[in-house]
C-alpha positions in Angstrom: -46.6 27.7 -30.2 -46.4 31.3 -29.2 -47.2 32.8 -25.7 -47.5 36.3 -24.2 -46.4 38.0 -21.6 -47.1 41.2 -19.4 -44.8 42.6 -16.8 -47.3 44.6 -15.0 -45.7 47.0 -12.9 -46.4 50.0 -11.1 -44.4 52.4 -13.5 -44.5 50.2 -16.7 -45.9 47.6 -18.4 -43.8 45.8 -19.9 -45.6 43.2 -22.6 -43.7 40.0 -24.5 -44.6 37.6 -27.5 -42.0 34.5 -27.4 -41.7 31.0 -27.9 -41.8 29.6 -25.0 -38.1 28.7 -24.8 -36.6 31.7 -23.8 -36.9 33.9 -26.9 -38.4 36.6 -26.9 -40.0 37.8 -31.0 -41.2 40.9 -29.6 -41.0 43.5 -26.6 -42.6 46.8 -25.6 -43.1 48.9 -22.9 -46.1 50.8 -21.8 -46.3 53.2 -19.6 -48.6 52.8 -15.9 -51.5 55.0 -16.8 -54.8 54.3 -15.6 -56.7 51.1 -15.7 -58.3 51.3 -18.4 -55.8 53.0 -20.6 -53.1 50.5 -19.9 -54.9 47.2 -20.2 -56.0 48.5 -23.7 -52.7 49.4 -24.4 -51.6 46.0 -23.6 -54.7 44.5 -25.7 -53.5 46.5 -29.1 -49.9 45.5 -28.5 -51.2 41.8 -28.6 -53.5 42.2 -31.5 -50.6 43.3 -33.4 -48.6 40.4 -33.3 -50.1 36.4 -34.3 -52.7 35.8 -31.6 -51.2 33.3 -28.5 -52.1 30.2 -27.5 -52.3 31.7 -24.2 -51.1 35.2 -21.8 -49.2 35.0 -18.5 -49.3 38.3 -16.1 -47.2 39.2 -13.7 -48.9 41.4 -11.7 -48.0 44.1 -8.7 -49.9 43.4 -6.0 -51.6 42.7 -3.1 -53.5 40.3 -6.4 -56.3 37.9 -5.7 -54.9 34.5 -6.9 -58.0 32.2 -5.5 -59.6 31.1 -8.6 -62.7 30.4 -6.0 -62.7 34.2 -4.9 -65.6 36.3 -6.7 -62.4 38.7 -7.2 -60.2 36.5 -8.8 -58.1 38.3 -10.9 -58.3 41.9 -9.2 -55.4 43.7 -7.8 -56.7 44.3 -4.3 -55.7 46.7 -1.5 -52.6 48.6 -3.4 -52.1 52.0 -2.7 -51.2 53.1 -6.3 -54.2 55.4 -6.9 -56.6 54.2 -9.3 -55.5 50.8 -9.6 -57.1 49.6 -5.8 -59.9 47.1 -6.8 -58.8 46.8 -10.4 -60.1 43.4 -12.6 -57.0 42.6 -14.7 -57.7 39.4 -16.1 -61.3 39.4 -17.3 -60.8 42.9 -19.8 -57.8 40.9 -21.0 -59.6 37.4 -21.9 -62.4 38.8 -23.0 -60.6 41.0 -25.6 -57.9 38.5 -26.4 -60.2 35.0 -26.3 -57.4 33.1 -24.7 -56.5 31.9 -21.5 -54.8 34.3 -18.7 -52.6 32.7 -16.3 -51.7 35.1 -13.3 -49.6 35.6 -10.8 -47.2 38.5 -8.8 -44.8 40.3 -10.6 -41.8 39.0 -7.8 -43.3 35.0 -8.3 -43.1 35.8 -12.0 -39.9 36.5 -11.8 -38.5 33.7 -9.2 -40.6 31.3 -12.1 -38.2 33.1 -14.9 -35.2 32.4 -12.7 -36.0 29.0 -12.1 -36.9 28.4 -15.8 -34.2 29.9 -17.9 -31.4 31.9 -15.4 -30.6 31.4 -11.5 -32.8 28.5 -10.6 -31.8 26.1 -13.2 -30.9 22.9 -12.2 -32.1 23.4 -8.6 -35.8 22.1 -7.1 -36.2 25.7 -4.7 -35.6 29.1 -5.3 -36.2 32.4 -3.6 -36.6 35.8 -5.4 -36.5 39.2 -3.1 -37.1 42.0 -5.2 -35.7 45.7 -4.0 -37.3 48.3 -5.0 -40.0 50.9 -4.7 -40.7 47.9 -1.7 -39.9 44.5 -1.1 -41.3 41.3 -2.2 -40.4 37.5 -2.1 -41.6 35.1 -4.7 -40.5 31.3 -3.9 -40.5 28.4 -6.4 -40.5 24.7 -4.9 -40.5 21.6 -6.7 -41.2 23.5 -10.1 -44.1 25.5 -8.6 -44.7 28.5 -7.2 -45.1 28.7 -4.0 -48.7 29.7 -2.5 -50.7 29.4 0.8 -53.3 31.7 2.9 -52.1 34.1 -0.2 -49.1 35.4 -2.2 -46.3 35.7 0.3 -45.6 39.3 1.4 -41.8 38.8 2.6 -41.8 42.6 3.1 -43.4 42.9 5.5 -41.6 40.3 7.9 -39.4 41.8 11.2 -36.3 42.4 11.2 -34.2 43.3 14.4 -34.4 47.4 14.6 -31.4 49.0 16.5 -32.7 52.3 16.7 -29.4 53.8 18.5 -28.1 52.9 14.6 -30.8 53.6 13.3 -33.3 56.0 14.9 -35.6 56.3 11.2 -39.3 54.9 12.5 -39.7 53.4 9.1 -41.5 53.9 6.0 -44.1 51.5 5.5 -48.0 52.3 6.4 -49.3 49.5 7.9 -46.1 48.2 10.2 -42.9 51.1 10.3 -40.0 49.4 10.5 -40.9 46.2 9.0 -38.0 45.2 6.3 -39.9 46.9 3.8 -40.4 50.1 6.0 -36.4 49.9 6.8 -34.6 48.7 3.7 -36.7 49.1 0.5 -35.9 52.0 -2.0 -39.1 54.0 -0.4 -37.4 53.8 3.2 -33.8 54.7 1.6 -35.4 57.9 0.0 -37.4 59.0 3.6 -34.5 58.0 5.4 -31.8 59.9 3.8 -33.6 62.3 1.5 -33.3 61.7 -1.6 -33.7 58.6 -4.1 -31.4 55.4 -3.4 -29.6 55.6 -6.6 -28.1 58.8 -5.2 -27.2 57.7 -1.7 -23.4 57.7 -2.1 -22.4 57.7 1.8 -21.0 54.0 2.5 -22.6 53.9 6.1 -26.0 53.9 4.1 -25.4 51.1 2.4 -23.9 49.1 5.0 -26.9 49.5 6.9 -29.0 48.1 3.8 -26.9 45.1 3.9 -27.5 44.7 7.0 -31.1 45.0 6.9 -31.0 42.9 3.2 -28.9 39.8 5.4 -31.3 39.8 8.3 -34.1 39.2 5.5 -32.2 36.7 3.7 -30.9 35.0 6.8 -34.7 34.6 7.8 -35.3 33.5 4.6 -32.4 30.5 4.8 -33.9 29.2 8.1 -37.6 29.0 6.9 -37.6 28.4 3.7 -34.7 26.8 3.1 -34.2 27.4 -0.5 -31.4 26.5 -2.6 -30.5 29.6 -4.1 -31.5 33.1 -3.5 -32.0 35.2 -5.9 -31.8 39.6 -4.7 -33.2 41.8 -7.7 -34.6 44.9 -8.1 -33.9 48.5 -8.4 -32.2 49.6 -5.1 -29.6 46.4 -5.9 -27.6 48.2 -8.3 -25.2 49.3 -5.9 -22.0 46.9 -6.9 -21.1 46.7 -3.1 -24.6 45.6 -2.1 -24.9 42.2 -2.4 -21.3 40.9 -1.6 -21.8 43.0 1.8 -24.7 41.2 2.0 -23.1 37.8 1.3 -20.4 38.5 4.1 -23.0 39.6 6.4 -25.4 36.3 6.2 -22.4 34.3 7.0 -21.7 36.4 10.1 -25.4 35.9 10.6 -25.5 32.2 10.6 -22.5 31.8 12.6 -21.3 27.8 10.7 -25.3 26.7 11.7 -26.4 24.2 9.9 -22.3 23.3 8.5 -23.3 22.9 4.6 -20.9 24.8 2.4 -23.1 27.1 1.0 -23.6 28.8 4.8 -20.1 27.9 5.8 -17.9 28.8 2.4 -17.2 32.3 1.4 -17.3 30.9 -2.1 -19.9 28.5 -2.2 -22.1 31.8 -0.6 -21.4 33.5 -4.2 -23.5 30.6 -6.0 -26.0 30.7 -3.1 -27.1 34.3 -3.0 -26.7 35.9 -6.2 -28.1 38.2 -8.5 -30.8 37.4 -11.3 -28.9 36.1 -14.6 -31.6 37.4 -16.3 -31.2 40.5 -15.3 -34.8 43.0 -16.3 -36.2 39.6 -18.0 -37.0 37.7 -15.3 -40.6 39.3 -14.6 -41.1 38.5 -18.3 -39.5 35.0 -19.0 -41.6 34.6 -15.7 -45.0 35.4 -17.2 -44.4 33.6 -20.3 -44.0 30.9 -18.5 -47.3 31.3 -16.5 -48.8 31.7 -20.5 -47.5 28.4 -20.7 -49.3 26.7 -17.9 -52.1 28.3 -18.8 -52.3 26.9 -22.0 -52.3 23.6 -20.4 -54.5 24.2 -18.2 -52.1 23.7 -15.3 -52.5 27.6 -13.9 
């Protein structure tokens, strides 16, 4: 049985045909027009390939995922111009005829971890995605996690020293939430230009800093099993050990389980995403899947 897949993200979409079982038959990437133009991009890629029992999207967000909500299906409040209000899933079931299952991009991509990379073999997983802004998806007990709505990790608190840091933060709504201090946006405010280029070590020892308040939050409430950090900003090979060294300065030994308390059991705790770009993907293909089953 075949499935599909979308990535949608704000820059790209990236669309999947696969099995089901981590193999992917075929991949392409499309471009974040408009609304129109890229759902029917998405629609010919699918017609071109045997038709699936079934298409997962992972979607950026805020997204409607009440199936009771009159906008089920719509990306909501973003801010990416255009795209605010946008139906998603109907223009794709009622071109393809099959079912849509639908979630965020970052839960899509804790689902892919948990699946085939990072999360096998454990019951909870967290996925914090760094990038244009921040994002959390959560599986727990092989599902993903959900509540009032999606959660929006980003735009938690995090302690704000502003004699170290006197930048008011990028985000909109809040300032210096995590996402207004530490996403890629905030790096390229803050220091002037894009994170990729930042090459001054202070910078990104204050992004660890910022990354292990998040993730120490993150430990204490959530309690996951692993944590998985993705995302553009996190290709900085220093990052995440910083980050690693930090948490455990963070937790001080509280609880005392290895994993908070070892230096080496913290590398198999908070790592990066095994699947590296594919997680978003496997992710959706596996929301295809449920969908199918009428289980999503």
């Amino acid at each position: 049985m075949l499935y599909g897949a979308i990535e949608a993200g704000g820059t790209k979409w990236v669309c999947a045909v696969g099995d089901g079982d981590g193999h992917l038959l075929a991949r392409e990437v499309i471009p974040t027009t408009g609304p129109e133009e890229t759902v029917s991009a998405a629609v010919r890629f699918f017609l071109r390939h045997e038709r699936p029992a079934a298409v997962g999207v992972g979607s950026f967000g805020p997204v409607d995922l009440n199936p009771a909500s009159p906008t089920y299906g719509h990306i909501t409040t973003t801010p990416k111009p255009g795209w605010a209000h946008t139906d998603v899933v109907s223009p794709l079931r009622t071109a393809l005829g099959v079912p849509i299952g639908l979630d965020t991009d970052v839960n899509a991509a804790a689902l892919g971890e948990w699946r085939h990379g990072e999360g096998q073999g454990v019951d909870t997983i967290a996925y914090v995605t760094v990038g244009t802004g921040i994002g959390m998806g959560a599986v727990v007990g092989g599902r993903i996690l959900h509540g009032l709505t999606h959660p929006e990790f980003g735009h938690t608190r995090v302690p704000h020293d502003t004699g170290i840091d006197p930048f008011a933060g990028s985000c909109p709504y809040h300032g210096d939430c995590l996402e207004g201090l530490a996403s890629g946006e905030a790096m390229r405010q803050r220091w002037g230009r894009p994170a990729e280029e930042v090459d001054d070590d202070l910078a990104w020892d204050l992004e660890a800093r910022y990354l292990a308040l998040a993730v120490t939050n993150l430990t204490y409430t959530l309690s996951p099993q692993r944590v998985v950090i993705g995302g553009g900003v996190t290709g900085r090979a220093s990052l995440i050990p910083g980050v690693r060294v930090r948490v455990l300065e963070l937790i001080a030994g509280y609880p005392g389980l290895p994993p908070l308390t070892d230096p080496d059991a913290m590398t198999r705790y908070l790592v990066e995403p095994s699947l590296g770009d594919l997680s978003g993907v496997m992710g959706a293909m596996e929301l295809a899947r449920g969908a199918a089953k009428g289980t999503t």
